[in-house]
C-alpha positions, 0 to 999 in steps of 0.5 A, spaced: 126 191 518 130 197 517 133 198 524 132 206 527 137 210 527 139 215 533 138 223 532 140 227 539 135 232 541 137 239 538 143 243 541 141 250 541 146 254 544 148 258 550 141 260 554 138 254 555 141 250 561 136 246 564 135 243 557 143 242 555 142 238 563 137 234 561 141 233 554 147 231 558 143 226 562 139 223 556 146 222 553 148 218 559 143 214 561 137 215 555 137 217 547 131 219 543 130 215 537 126 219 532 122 214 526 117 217 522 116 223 526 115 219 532 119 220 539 122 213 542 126 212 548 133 207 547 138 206 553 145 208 553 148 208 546 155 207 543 156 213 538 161 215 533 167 218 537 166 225 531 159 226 535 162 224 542 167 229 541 161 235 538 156 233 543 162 234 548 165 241 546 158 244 545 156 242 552 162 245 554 160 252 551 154 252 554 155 250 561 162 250 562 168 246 564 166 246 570 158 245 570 160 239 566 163 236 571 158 237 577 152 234 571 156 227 571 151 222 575 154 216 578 154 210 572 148 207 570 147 198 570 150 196 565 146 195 559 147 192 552 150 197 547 147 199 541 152 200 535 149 205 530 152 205 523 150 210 518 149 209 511 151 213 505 144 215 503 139 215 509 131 216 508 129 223 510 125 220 516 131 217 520 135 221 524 143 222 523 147 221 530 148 228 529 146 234 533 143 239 529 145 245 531 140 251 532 139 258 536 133 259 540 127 259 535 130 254 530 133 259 525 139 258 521 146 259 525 151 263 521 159 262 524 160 268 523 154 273 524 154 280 523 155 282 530 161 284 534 160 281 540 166 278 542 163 272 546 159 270 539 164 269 535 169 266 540 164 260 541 162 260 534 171 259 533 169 253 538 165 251 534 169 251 527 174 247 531 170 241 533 167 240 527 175 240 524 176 235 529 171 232 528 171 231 521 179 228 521 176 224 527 171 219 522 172 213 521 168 210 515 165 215 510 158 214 513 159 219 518 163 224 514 157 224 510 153 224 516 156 230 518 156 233 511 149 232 510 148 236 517 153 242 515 149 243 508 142 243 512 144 246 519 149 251 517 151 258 513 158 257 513 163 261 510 168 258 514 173 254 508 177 251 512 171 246 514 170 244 506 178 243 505 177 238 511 172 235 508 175 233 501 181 231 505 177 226 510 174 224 503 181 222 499 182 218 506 176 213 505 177 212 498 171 216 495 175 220 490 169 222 486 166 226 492 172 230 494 172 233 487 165 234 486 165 238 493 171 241 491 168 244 485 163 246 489 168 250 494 165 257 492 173 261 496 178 256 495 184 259 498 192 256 498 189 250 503 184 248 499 188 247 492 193 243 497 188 238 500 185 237 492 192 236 491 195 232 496 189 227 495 189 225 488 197 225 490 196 220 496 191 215 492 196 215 485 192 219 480 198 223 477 194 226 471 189 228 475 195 232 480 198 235 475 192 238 472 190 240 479 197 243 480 196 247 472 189 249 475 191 252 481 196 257 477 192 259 472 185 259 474 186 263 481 193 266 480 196 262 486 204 260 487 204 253 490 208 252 497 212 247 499 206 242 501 204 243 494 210 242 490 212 236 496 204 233 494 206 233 486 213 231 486 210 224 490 206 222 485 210 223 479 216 219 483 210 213 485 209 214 478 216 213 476 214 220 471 221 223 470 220 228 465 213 231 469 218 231 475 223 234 471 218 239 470 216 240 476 223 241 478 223 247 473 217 250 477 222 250 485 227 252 481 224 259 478 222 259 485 227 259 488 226 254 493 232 248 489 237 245 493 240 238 491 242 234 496 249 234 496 249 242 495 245 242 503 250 246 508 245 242 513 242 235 512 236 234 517 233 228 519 227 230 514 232 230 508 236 223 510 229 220 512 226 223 504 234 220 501 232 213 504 225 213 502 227 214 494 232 209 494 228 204 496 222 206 492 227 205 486 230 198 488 236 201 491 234 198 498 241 196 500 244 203 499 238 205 502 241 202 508 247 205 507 245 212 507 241 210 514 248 207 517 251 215 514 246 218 518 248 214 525 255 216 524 253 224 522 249 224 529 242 224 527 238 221 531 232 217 527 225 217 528 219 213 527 218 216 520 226 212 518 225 206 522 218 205 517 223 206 511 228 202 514 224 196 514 220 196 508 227 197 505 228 190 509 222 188 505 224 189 498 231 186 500 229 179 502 234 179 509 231 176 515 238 178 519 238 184 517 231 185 520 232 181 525 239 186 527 233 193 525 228 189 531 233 190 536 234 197 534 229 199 535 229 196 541 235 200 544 232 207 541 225 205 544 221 204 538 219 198 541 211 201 543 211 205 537 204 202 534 205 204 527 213 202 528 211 195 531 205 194 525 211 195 520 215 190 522 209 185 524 208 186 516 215 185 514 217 179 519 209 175 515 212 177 508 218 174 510 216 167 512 216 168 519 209 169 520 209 166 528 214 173 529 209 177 526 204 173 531 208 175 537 209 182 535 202 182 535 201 180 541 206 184 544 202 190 542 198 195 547 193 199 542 192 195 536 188 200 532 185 198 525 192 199 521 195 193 526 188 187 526 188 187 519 197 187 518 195 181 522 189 179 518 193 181 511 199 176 515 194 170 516 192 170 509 199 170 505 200 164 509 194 160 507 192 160 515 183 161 514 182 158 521 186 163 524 184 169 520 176 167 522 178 167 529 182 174 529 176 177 525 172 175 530 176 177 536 176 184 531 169 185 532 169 182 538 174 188 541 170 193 537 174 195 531 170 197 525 172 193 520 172 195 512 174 193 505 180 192 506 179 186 513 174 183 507 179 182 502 184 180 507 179 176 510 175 172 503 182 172 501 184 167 507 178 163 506 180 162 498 187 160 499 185 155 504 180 152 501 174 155 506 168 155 500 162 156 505 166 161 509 167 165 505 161 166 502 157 166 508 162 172 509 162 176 503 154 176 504 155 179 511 159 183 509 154 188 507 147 186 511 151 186 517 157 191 517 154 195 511 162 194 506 158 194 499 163 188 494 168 191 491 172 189 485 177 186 490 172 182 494 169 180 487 176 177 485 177 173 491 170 170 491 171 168 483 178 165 486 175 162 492 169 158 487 174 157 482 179 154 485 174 150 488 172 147 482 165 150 481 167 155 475 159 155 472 158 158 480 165 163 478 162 165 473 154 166 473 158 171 480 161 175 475 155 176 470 151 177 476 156 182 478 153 190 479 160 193 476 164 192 470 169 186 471 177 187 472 183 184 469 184 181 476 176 178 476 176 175 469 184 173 471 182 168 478 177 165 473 182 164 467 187 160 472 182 155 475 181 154 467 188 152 467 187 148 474 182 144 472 183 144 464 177 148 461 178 149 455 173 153 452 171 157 458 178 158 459 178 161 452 172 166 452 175 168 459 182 170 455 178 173 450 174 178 454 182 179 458 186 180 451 181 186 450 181 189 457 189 189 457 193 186 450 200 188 453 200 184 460 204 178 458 201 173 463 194 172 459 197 170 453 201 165 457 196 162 461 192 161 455 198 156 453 198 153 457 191 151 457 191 149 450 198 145 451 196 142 457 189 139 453 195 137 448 193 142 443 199 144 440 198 149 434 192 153 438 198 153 444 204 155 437 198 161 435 199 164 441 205 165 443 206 167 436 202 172 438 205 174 444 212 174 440 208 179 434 206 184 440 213 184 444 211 181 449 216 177 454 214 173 459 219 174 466 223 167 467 222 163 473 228 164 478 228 162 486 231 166 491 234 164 498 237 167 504 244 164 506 251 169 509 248 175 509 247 175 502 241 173 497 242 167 493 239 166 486 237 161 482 235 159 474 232 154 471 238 149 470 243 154 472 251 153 472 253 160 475 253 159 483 260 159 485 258 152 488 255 150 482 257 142 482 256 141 489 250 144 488 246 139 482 250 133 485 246 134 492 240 135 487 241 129 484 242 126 491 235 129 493 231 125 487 235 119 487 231 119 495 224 121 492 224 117 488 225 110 491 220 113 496 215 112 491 214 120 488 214 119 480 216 125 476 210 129 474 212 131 466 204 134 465 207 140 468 212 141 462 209 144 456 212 143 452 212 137 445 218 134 447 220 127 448 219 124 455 226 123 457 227 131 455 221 133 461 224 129 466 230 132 465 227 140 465 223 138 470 229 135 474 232 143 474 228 147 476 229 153 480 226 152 486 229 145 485 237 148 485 235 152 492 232 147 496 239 143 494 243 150 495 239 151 503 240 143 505 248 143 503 249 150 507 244 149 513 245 145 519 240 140 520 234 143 523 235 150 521 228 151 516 229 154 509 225 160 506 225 160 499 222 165 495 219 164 487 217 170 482 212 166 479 207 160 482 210 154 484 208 148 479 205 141 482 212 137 480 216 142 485 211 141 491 211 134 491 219 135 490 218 139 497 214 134 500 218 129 500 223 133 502 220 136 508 220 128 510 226 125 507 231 130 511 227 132 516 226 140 515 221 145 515 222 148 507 217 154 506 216 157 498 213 164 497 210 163 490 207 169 487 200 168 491 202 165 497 206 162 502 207 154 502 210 151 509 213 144 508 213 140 513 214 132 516 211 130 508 205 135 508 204 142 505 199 148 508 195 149 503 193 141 503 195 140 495 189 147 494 193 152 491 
């Protein structure tokens, strides 16, 4: 049965304050519910902040602050609340949790009318305003549409600024085709409008489209841009890496007149040290990232939240968890520590470094945990393969009143896929849409065909997939392909590739795990003609190589590398490590060696593997107790697992491997992912 949706009795205007009283006390205590032309009355209701914003200031405006105040009656009994969601489409019959905004007599009420009463068009202003505060004050597209929807009935406006809000509001919740068909549709689009079309398609990665966005704006309306502009474009070309577009767009602040480089600037300022540290971390230079923000110090700038954001994403990217600790305690010092975006960063970035029971604390340390802070911690959970927390933290979510959207999901479904959760996820991946209205998309998709792959059931996987009401991605196709591979599926593994190597011939993986499954099956020639081909295409495969923390530095490893300065030591305590392993009982597992070699020569590759050499490097300089957090380019294979296991029992330590999925946490001779990945 289709649950009635809420329509507030219609607010129309400045002369009816009897009316607006009652109003302001049905708000409180009672809400017309309008199904199918039929009155019903509800009791209190929990609202869109957008609505309680509108319904507020026109209130205000027709009865005065201080009216407003005398009508608020003393608390009603506590009753159960009813949360209104408002889907995209709605039927004519229901009613929007909107206020229709009409004078007296119902006519159309115009923003600017053609009068020149001073009072009417200082409440029309206020109008104007609490739609744009509404407008940026929405939370899922539902109620942007919603408001849409009764801007488009209700009013003749001419006020520009309310569309540009809009498109920018629909960038912000991914709706991308919305926020170009309403701009197109804008009749006076002014310097602002251009803007928020610019920044939009800037802000979700789309830089063909912003640059023709930016080539329209001068040569269809004649406008120069302004620095929001130029600032919009040169992001998307530097997330791009497009270097000539950038150049070119160089050439445009140039002939404007509005260049300086940096080290020509009389006065650096603290945007342009933050904009400095940012593009070094974008292009992989962290470190001298970090050496700009030292600089800065030393130059009397004080940071604010926008440079310790950048400094932890470029701890991030450099792998140290000292010098992360070190920032932590900055930030404590400059009293950032409250800071909810600050605090959401460094939760982030203590669970990608392995340390997630840091991010645990963090989390709880907060005071407002907005959206952005419960899903950081959901997204935490499910790198590190915790399902059973991440169910409960979901829960505790809804429970607390934060509205979850596609992106709780795929963190979600994700958790439940890498800790093997096969009825949880998809019990909630068909909840997703029945109870919190999230429609599936591609991401949610590919966790369930992982989930049901991983799982065993490819038949399941892949009738999802054809069952699919959008065309399957790489990232689909890819999570079945792999639990072809897991489970050596040669034939389906086979079409899979084929439908892969048609949507994307140049990605490098595909043709690797096509391979393996040949060679795993022993079929050595089919395994021969596609790495032939992957040679004829130019293809190269990125070779494995672990990394781990030790003296401030990043120690990396091959495989059977001889390069470390403490090499010798390095492979002796090795030797030493399997020598235990095996007389404990663990054999080596040369399937995962494909390659046609004899026996004796897979041992011995196996035996050098890159994860290897990093555990004997973190156990040689360690003291004991001290855990070793690993980090591998590419997905640890089942002879290294088992090798850590035994480690993690052996020497008594707690061993965690991040591989390019997941996280894996060794300890006393079991893994996290319980052998599941």
């Amino acid at each position: 049965m289709q649950t009635p949706r809420v329509q507030l009795w219609e607010l129309h205007g400045i002369r009816c304050q009897a009316l607006e009283t009652s109003i302001h006390y049905w708000l409180i205590h009672k809400t017309a519910v309008v199904v199918c032309g039929k009155v019903h009355w509800a009791g209190p209701v929990q609202m869109d902040r957008c609505a309680c914003i509108f319904i507020g200031s026109r209130l205000s405006i027709g009865l005065g602050s201080q009216n407003l105040k005398k009508l608020n009656p003393s608390p009603a009994p506590k009753q159960p609340r009813v949360s209104l969601g408002i889907p995209s489409s709605l039927p004519s019959d229901v009613g929007l949790v909107f206020p229709t905004i009409t004078p007296p007599r119902f006519g159309t009420l115009t923003l600017f009318p053609n009068s020149s009463n001073d009072s009417t068009r200082v409440k029309a202003d206020s109008i104007v305003q609490s739609l744009v505060f509404a407008i940026s004050s929405c939370t899922s597209v539902s109620y942007c549409s919603a408001i849409h929807a009764r801007l488009i009935k209700s009013l003749n406006y001419s006020d520009g600024f309310i569309g540009d809000r809009l498109v920018s509001m629909y960038f912000k919740l991914g709706y991308d085709e919305d926020a170009q068909r309403l701009f197109d549709e804008m009749p006076n689009r002014d310097l602002v409008s251009w803007n928020s079309l610019i920044s939009g398609l800037s802000g979700r990665g789309y830089l063909g489209a912003c640059l023709n966005a930016f080539c329209r704006m001068r040569a269809e309306s004649g406008r120069q841009p302004n620095e929001v502009t130029l600032l919009s474009v040169v992001s998307a070309c530097a997330d791009m890496g497009a270097l000539d577009e950038g150049k070119s767009i160089h050439g445009v602040v140039v002939k404007l007149g509005m260049s300086g480089k940096a080290k020509e600037m009389p006065v650096r300022s603290l945007v342009s040290w933050n904009s400095m540290v940012v593009i070094h971390n974008h292009n992989g230079y962290a470190e001298k990232g970090m050496d700009l923000f030292n600089l800065m110090k030393r130059a009397g700038i004080n940071p604010d939240q926008a440079t310790m954001v950048a400094l932890l994403r470029a701890c991030t990217d450099t792998g140290l968890g000292r010098q992360a600790e070190s920032i932590h305690a900055y930030i404590h010092r400059c009293g950032f520590n409250a800071d909810i975006i600050i605090a959401t960063a460094l939760l982030n970035l203590y669970a990608k470094l392995g340390r997630l029971n840091a991010s645990e604390d963090i989390f709880e340390e907060m005071r407002d945990r907005d959206r952005i802070a419960w899903t950081a911690m959901l997204a935490g959970y499910a790198v590190h393969a915790c399902g059973r927390e991440a169910i409960k933290l979901f829960d505790l979510m809804v429970k607390e009143g934060v509205e979850v959207d596609h992106v709780t999901f795929t963190h979600l479904l994700s958790a439940c896929s890498h800790s093997g959760l096969v009825e949880e996820g998809k019990k909630y991946f068909e909840i997703m849409s029945e109870v919190y209205r999230v429609e599936p998309r591609l991401d949610h998709y590919s966790c369930m065909v992982d989930l049901l792959g991983r799982s065993g059931r490819l038949e399941d996987a892949y009738e999802l997939i054809k069952s699919m009401p959008m065309e399957p991605s790489s990232g689909v196709w890819g999570a079945l392909l792999g639990a072809c591979r897991v489970y050596g599926n040669v034939e389906l593994g086979k079409e899979v590739a084929e439908r892969l190597l048609s949507l994307d011939p140049s990605d490098h993986r595909n043709y690797i795990m096509l391979s393996n499954i040949y060679s795993a099956a022993g079929l050595w020639r089919d395994a021969s003609k596609v790495r032939a081909l992957m040679k004829e295409r130019r293809l190269t495969r990125n070779p494995g190589c672990s990394f781990i923390e030790y003296g401030n530095k990043i120690h990396r490893f091959v495989v059977g590398d001889q390069l470390h300065p403490r090499s010798d030591e390095i492979h002796t305590k090795l030797e030493e490590l399997i020598r235990k392993i095996r007389e404990a009982g663990c054999a080596p597992k040369t399937e995962f060696v494909l390659h046609d070699i004899d026996e004796e020569v897979k041992v011995d590759m196996i035996n050098k593997h890159s994860e290897k050499l990093a555990i004997a490097f973190g156990l040689l300089v360690t003291g004991s107790g001290v855990p070793l957090i690993i980090t591998k380019n590419l997905r640890i294979c089942g002879d290294c697992h088992s090798t850590a296991k035994f480690a993690s029992l052996l020497e008594k330590r707690t061993i965690i491997i991040r591989d390019s999925k997941r996280f894996h946490h060794f300890a006393d001779g079991l893994c996290s992912c319980r052998d599941y990945w």
